[in-house]
Each structure stands twice: as C-alpha cells, then as structure tokens.
N, C-alpha and C positions, 0 to 999 in steps of 0.2 A: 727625333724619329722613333717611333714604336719598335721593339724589337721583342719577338716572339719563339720560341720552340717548341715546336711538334717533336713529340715522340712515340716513335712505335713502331711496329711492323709485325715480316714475318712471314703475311698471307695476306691474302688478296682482300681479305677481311677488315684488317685494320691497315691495310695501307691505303685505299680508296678513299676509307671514312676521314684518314687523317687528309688527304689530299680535300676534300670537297672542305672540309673545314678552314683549310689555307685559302681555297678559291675565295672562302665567304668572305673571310680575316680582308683580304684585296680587297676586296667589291666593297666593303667597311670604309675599308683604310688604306688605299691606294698608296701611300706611301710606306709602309708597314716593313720594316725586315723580318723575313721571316727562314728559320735556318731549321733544318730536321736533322735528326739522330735517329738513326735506326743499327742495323745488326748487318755485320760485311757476310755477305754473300748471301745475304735474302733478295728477298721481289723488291722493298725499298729501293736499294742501290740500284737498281733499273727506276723503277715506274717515277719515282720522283722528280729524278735529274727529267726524264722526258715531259713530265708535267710543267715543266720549268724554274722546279725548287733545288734550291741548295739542301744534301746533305751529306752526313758526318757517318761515319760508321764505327762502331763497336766491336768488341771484338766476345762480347756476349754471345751463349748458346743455351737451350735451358735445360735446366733440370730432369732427365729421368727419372719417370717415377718406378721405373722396373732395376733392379739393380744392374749396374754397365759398367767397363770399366771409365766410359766417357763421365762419368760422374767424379771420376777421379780428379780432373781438368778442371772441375764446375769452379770452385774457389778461386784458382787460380786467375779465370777469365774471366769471375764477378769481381774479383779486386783489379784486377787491370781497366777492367772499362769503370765501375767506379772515379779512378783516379782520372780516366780520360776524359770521362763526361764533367768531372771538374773543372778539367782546366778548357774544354770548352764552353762551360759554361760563364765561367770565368772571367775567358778571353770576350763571349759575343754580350755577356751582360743584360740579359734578357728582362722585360719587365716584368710576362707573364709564364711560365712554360706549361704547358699541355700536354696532356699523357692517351693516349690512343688504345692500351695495350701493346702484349709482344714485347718481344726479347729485351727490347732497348727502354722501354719504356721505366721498368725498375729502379736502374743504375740513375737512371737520368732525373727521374721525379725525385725519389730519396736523396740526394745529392741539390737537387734546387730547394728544396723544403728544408735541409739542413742548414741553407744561405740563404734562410729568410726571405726565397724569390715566392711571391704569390703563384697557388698554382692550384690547375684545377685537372679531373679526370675526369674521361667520357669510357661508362661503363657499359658494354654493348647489350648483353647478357642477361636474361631474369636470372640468374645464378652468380655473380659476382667471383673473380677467380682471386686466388689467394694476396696475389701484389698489392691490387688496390683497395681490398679488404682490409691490410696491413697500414698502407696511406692514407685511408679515410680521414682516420682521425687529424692528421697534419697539411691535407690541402684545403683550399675554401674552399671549392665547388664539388660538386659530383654531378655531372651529367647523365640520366639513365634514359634508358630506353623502356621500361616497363612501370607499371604501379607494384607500389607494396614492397619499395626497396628501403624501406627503411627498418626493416627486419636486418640488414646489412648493416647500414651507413646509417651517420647520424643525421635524424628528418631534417638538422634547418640548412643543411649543407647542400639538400640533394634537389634538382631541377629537373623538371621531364620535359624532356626534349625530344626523343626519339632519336632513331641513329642517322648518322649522316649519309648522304646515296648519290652516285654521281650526280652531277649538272644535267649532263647529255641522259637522264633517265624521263628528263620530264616534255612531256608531249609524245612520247609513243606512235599513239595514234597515227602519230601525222608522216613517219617517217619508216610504216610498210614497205611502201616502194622499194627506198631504199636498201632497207635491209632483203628484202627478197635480191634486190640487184648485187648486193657486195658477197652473197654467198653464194650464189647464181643457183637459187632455188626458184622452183618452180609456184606459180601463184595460184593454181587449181589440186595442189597436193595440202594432205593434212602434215604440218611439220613439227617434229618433237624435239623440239630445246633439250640437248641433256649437258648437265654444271655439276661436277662434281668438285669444285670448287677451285683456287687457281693453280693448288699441285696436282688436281686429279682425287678419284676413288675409286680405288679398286673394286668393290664391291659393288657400283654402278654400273662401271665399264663393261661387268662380265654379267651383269645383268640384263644390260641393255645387249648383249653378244646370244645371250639366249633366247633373247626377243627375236634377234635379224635371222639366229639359226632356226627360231619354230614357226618364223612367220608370222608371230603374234604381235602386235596387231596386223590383220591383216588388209590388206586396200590400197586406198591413193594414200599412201605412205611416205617422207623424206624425213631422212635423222640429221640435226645438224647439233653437233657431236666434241663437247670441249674436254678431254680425257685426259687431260693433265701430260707434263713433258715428261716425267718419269714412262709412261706408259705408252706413249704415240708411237714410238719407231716399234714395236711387239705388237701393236692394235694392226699399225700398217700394215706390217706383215702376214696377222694371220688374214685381214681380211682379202689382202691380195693371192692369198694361195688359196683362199677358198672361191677366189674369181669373184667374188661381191663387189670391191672396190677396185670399180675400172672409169672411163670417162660418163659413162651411162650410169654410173649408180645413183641410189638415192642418198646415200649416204655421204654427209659431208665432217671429214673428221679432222680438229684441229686440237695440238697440243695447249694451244689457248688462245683465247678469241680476245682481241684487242676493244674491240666494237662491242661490246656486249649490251648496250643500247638497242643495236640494231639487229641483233640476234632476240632479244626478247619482243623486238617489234616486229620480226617477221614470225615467232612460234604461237602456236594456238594452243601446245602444250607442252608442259616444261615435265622434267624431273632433276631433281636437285639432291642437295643435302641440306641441312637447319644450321647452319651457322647464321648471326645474328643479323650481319649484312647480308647475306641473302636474303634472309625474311623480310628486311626492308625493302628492297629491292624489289622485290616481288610482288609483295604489296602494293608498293607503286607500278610494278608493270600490270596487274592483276588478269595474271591467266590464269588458267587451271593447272596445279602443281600438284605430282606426286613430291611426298620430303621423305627422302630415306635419310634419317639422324647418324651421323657417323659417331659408333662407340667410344671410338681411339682418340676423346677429348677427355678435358679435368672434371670432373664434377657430371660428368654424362647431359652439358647445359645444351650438346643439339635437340636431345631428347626435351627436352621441356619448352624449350623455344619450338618446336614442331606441336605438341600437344596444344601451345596455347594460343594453334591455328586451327589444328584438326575437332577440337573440344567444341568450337565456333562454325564447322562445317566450312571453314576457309581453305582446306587443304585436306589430301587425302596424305594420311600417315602410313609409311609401310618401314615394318621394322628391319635395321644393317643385313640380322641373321638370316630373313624370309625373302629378302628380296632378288636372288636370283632363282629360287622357284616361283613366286607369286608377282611379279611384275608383270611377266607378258599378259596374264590373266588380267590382273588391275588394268591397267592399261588399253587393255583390248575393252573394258568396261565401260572405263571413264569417257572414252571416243565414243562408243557407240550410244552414251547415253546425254545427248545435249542438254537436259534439262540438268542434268549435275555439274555441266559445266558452265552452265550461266549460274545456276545456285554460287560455284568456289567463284565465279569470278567477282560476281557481287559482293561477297561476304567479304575475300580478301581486300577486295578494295578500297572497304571501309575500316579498313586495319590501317593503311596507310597513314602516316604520320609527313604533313606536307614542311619544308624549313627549317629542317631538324638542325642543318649545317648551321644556319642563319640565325639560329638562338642559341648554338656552343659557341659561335663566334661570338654574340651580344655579350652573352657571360664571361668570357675571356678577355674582352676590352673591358667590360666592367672590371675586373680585377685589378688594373693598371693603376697605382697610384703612387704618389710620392713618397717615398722611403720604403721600407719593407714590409714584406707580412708579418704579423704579429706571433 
C-alpha cells in the first residue's frame, strides 16, 4: 500500500491546497494511505478530519518577527514537535511526504529528508518563504506556482504546476442558482463577495463598513460578507445597532463561508486580499476583483502576487493603507463601468492554471520508489 504525508496548514491557504492534493493522491490511487500533520489548534485540526483525512497535530507555532515574549517558547515547541514528527513519521513509514507550507510543514519535512524519505514541496508564492528556501536543496521536487523561480530553487528540481484550488471550484457557471439559494440572496441585485481570507481582515471589514455607512456604491446593491471569526460577534453588533442588519437587509454576514464555491458563483464582484490561493481561486472563478494585499505577511509576497495580476489588467490593486478611504470610490467605479468588468474578467481567466492538484499528485507518485532518497 502507498503511504503518503501531507503537511501543513495554518490558513485557509494551505490547508485547502493540501486537501485537493489528497483528493487527487485518491483519484490516482484509491488505495493510497494518506496521513496529515499539521499545527493543534489551527483550521487543519477542523477542515481535514471533515474532509475525511486522518491528522496528527504539532504542537508548533511560529516565529515572531517583532520581539514577544512568545519567542521565548519558540525553541522549546520546535524541539518537541521535531521529536514528534519523528516518531510519527517513524511509526506511519511514509514513502513519499509532502510539504504544503505553515507551521507544521518545517518539523515535518526536515525530519523526513533527514531519513532519507523522498520528499517534495508545493511552493505557493512568486516569493518563496524562508522554510522551503532552506529545503530546497534536500527535497526532490519543488512545485511552484509562478515562472522564474529558479532565482530561488534549483531549476532541475523545480516543476510548474500552479497551485492547487478546490474540486467544487470547477464549473461555476452551472451552479448560480444554487448559490443564490444557499445565501438566500436575491437574483436581480448586484452582489459583492467580500474574503478577507479564512481568519478575516481587518482592514477590509472596516472598509467595506464605510462603504454600507456612505452608501457607496449605490443601487441594487447585496454584500455577502466572510469577515473572519475573530471579528463577526463586534461586526454583528455594530451592524445591528445601527439597524442595518435585520431580516430585510442586504447584507449577508458570516464568520466563514463553508461553500465558498458557491459564494463565488453567485458574486458578479469580489474583493479579496492576494494570498496565493486566492489568486488561484479567482482565476478560476474569473470575476472582477478588487485585491487589497495584506501588509502583515513575510516578505510583503501578497503585494507582488496582486501586482502580477493588476500589471496584466486582471485585477484592480488598491493598497492595505488607502483602502478604507478609497474603496467605496473604486468600487462605485468598477460597477458602474461594465466594460472593465468584462476587460478583468477575461484577463483573469486566462491566468487560470487548470490541474494544478493533478500534476503535484503525478509528481509525488513519481517519487515513490524502492529504498531511499538519495
């Protein structure tokens, strides 16, 4: 029997991508074991177990880069998960193990590569973050999503795949209805997708709260609204003492949207932030997106994954700092002006990168072989 490890998490980012990589890993190799490691008390330890996979949790957290005392801790919980990803790795005896990014993904690959297990990394980012920059040199593969990563990684290592995007994202089209029905929005209003990603962003939220307070944009109007769980019980609130959010409103607000399929197949416009599964995402949903890059990443890589949509006219760019002034403006813009919205739709969708899942998987069964890596 095949036996495989997924690792990663975190965010909604890399735990999706690792999930659709497992669906492929099945659809391959129906009999395949396949076991994840990710980080206790992240989005993993949910979304996996309900996806149907087995996984393991870490007791990993990372790194501040501002001085904290939680930095003090750091050592301590990268040598403990160290020593546990060992003996789970160990114990499941994997042929190939896979690295996602996120918290878990470090302990886990440095430790398989140590024991000579083949192993390969799917690097989401035109900017590569510090872990797998580190691993290059000692996995066989590198999966990337962009050109011109071999400024990183070594070229005969590296395969362009594009990043992985759920299952349930392909056909769109066909499944309006539904989404209109599961949010019970209305089918003759203009609806605005707002994804601040799966914890929320603050900087959107209050963005988009400036919009509902000026009336901008104005018209046949509905917000359907994923605002992260940090933020939803304060969002509720103020919207319900300002009498906005009652049974009549247009506003539909949830801490996170399960369906996110279905949400992108009932909006005609999104706004978002630039993390790298989102852009794929998006790509394949191909609507019109505002990307407001969230600063509070490594390397500032939403900012450059956003530009190297808005650079191509696939996407309107509006910057973390300007976006609770100049959103309702944009906005009010980009709606009233349909020919720039068929312009972003067509552009992005030729971004789209189609079985990105399905050739990490081909590369990861290719890895399989008898005795070790070299």
């Amino acid at each position: 029997m095949t036996k495989i490890i997924i690792s990663g998490g975190g965010t909604g980012g890399h735990v999706f991508p690792a999930i659709a990589i497992a669906d492929a890993i099945k659809a391959k190799r129906p009999d395949a074991d396949l076991l994840f490691i990710g980080a206790r008390g992240k989005l993993e330890m949910e979304k996996v177990p309900a996806a149907g996979y087995r996984i393991e949790g870490l007791t990993i957290a990372g790194f501040q880069r501002r001085l904290t005392l939680k930095n003090l801790s750091f050592p301590f919980k990268l040598m403990a998960s160290m020593i546990r990803a060992r003996k789970l790795i160990s114990g499941f005896r994997p042929d190939v193990v896979i690295g996602v990014g996120g918290y878990a993904s470090g302990p886990v690959l440095r430790t398989a590569v140590a024991m000579k297990i083949p192993a390969l990394i799917q690097e989401q980012n035109s900017f590569p973050g510090i872990t797998n920059r580190m691993l290059a040199g000692k996995v066989q593969k590198i999966c990337v999503a962009y050109s011109g990563m071999e400024k990183y990684f070594p070229k005969d290592k590296l395969v362009l795949t594009g990043n992985p995007i759920r299952q349930d994202m392909k056909g769109l089209e066909d499944k309006r209805n539904e989404g209109l029905k599961e949010f019970t929005i209305a089918e003759n209003k203009i609806t605005i997708l707002v994804i601040g990603g799966s914890l929320g962003a603050g900087t959107i939220n209050r963005s988009v709260l400036n919009c509902i307070n000026s009336g901008k944009p104005a018209g046949n109007i509905q917000w359907l609204w994923q605002c992260g769980r940090n933020y939803f019980e304060n969002l509720s609130n103020e919207l319900n003492a300002s009498g906005i959010n009652n049974e009549k409103s247009d506003i539909r607000l949830h801490a996170f949207i399960n369906r996110m399929e279905l949400a992108y197949s009932a909006a005609d416009v999104v706004i978002s932030r630039a993390g790298a599964i989102a852009i794929s995402e998006l790509c394949a949903a191909g609507k019109p997106v505002i990307l407001v890059p969230s600063p509070n990443v490594a390397e500032d890589h939403q900012t450059k994954n956003a530009l190297a949509l808005s650079e191509r006219r696939a996407a309107i760019l509006l910057k973390d700092s300007e976006a609770e002034v100049n959103l309702p403006d944009t906005l009010t813009k980009l709606i009233a002006d349909k020919g720039l919205q068929e312009e972003l739709k067509r552009n992005i969708l030729s971004m789209a990168v189609p079985a990105a899942a399905e050739k990490i998987a081909t590369e990861a069964l290719a890895l399989i072989q008898h005795g070790k890596a070299d």
